[in-house]
C-alpha positions in Angstrom: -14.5 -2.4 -22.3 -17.4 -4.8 -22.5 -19.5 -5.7 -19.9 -20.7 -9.0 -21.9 -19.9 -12.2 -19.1 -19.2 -9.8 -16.3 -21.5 -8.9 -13.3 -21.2 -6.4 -10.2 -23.6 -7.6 -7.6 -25.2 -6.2 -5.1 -22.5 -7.8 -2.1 -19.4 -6.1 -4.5 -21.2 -2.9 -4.7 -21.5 -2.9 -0.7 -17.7 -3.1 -0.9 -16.9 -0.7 -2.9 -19.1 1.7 -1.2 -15.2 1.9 1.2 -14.4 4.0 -1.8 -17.5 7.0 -1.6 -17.7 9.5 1.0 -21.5 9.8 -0.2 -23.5 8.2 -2.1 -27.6 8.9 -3.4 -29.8 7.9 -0.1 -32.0 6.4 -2.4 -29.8 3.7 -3.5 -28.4 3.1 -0.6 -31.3 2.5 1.3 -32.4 -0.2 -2.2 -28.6 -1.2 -1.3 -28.3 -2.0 2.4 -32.0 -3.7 1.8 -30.8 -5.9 -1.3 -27.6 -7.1 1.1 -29.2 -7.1 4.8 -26.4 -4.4 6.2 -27.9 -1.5 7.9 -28.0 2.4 6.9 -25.5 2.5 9.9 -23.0 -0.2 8.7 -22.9 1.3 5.0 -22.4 5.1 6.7 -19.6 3.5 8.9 -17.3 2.0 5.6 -17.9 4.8 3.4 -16.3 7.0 6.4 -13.3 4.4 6.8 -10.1 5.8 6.1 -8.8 5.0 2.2 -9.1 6.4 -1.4 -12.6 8.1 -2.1 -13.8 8.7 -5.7 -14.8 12.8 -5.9 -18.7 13.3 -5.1 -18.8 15.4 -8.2 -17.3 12.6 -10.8 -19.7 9.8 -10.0 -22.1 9.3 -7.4 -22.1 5.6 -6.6 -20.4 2.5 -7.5 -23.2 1.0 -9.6 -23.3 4.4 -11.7 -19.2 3.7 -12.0 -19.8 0.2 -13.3 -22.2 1.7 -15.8 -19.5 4.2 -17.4 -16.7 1.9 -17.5 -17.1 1.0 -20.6 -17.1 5.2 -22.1 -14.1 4.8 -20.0 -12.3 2.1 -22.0 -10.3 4.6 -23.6 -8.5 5.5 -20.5 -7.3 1.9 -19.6 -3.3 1.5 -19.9 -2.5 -2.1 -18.6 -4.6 -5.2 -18.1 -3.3 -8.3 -16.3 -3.9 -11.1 -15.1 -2.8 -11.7 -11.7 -1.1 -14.9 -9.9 -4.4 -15.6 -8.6 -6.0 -15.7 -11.5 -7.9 -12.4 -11.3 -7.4 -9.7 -13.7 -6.2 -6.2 -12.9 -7.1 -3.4 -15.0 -6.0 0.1 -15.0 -7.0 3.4 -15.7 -5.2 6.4 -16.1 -7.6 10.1 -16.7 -6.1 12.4 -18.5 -5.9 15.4 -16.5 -6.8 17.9 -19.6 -10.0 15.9 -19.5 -10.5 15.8 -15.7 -8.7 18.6 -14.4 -10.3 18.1 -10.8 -8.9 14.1 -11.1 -11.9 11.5 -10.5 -10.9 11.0 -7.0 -8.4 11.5 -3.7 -5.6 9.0 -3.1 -6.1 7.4 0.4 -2.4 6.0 0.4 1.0 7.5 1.3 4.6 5.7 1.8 5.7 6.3 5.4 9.1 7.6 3.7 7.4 10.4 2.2 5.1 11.7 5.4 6.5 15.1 6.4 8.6 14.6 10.2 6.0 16.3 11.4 3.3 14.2 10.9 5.2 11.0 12.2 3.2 11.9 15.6 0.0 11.8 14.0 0.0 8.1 13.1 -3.2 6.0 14.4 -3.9 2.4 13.9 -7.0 1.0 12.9 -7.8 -2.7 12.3 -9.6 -3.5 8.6 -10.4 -6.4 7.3 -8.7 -8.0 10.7 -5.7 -6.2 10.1 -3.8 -3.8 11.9 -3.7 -0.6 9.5 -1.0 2.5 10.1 -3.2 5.6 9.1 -2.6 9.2 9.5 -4.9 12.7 9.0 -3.4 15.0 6.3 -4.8 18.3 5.8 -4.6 18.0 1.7 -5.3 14.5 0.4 -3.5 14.0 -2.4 -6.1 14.0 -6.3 -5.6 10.9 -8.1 -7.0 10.0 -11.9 -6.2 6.2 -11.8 -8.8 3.9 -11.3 -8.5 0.4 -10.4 -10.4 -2.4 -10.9 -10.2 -6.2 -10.0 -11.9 -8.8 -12.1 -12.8 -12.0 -10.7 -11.9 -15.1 -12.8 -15.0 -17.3 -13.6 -17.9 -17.2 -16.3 -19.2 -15.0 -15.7 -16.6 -12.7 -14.7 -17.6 -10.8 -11.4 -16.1 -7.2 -9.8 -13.9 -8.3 -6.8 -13.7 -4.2 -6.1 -13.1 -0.6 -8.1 -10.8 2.2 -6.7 -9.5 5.3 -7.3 -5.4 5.7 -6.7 -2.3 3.8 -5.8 -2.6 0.5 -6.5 -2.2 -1.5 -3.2 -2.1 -5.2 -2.4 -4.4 -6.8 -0.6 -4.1 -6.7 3.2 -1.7 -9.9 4.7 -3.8 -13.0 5.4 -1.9 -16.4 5.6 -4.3 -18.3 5.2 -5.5 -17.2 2.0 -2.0 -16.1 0.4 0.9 -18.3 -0.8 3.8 -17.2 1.3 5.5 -15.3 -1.2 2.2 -13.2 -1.2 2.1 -12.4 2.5 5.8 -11.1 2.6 5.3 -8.8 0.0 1.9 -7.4 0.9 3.1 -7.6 4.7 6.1 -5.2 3.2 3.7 -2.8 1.2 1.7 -2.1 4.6 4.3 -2.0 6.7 5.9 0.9 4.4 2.6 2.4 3.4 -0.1 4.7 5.8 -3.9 4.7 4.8 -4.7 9.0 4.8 -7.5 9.7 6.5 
């Protein structure tokens, strides 16, 4: 995978910090100063609940970008999306990675034991209302995901490890069509915390 005519700025790398529990204080502090967030702000998403690449597989998501394209052997499907950004995915052997490259942060509400149906919180991300729950193993994952912007450049819209999930529902930025089917996914679907 080339990175020729594809950038990751510093505002995509913010994002994807969601998807670290930790990260080198060092770039973070060059990060949070680059995109005016606080230390505070960038401690409070990496501890939101979702999928979290493993400390000991890569330590931030600038490093991740670097490797992607040692990684290129890995990817099993690229597409292009209905809006117009492209999808790729990666799949890790699990010879090669035996620890996986990362914990999935998402779980269908048909498959959470009875006795965790008690445990379900809701927190609101990204102005939506999100069904999470605390499980005392979080699944390993070794997919990777990662979202391509559509332009010339092409930028990083966001990298994660895990089920692939739809963007939370937003109306006014989703054809109808879109909405109902990511509405379904999240109604169906817990975030593990």
């Amino acid at each position: 995978m080339e990175k020729q005519n594809r950038i990751f700025t510093p505002e995509r790398q913010y994002h994807c910090l969601l998807h670290f529990s930790e990260v080198p204080e060092d770039y973070l502090i060059e990060l949070c100063k680059i995109t005016g967030h606080s230390l505070a702000e960038a401690h409070e998403l990496m501890n939101a609940p979702g999928s979290k690449f493993q400390v000991n597989w890569i330590e931030s998501p600038l490093s991740l970008w670097e490797k992607l394209p040692e990684f290129a052997q890995f990817i099993v499907r690229e597409q292009v999306r209905k809006d117009g950004n492209k999808h790729i995915a990666f799949n890790f052997p699990k010879k090669l990675y035996p620890t996986g490259i990362g914990f999935d942060g998402i779980i269908a509400k048909d498959q959470l034991p009875s006795n965790l149906l008690t445990r379900i919180q809701y927190v609101l991300r990204n102005g939506f209302e999100v069904a999470t729950v605390k499980i005392d193993n979080t699944p390993v994952t070794y997919e990777l995901h990662l979202i391509m912007g559509s332009g010339n450049p092409e930028s990083v819209i966001t990298m994660f490890p895990g089920t692939y999930a739809p963007p939370f529902p937003k109306k006014e930025f989703q054809t109808e069509e879109d909405f109902l089917n990511n509405m379904s996914f999240w109604e169906n679907h817990l975030m593990v915390l």
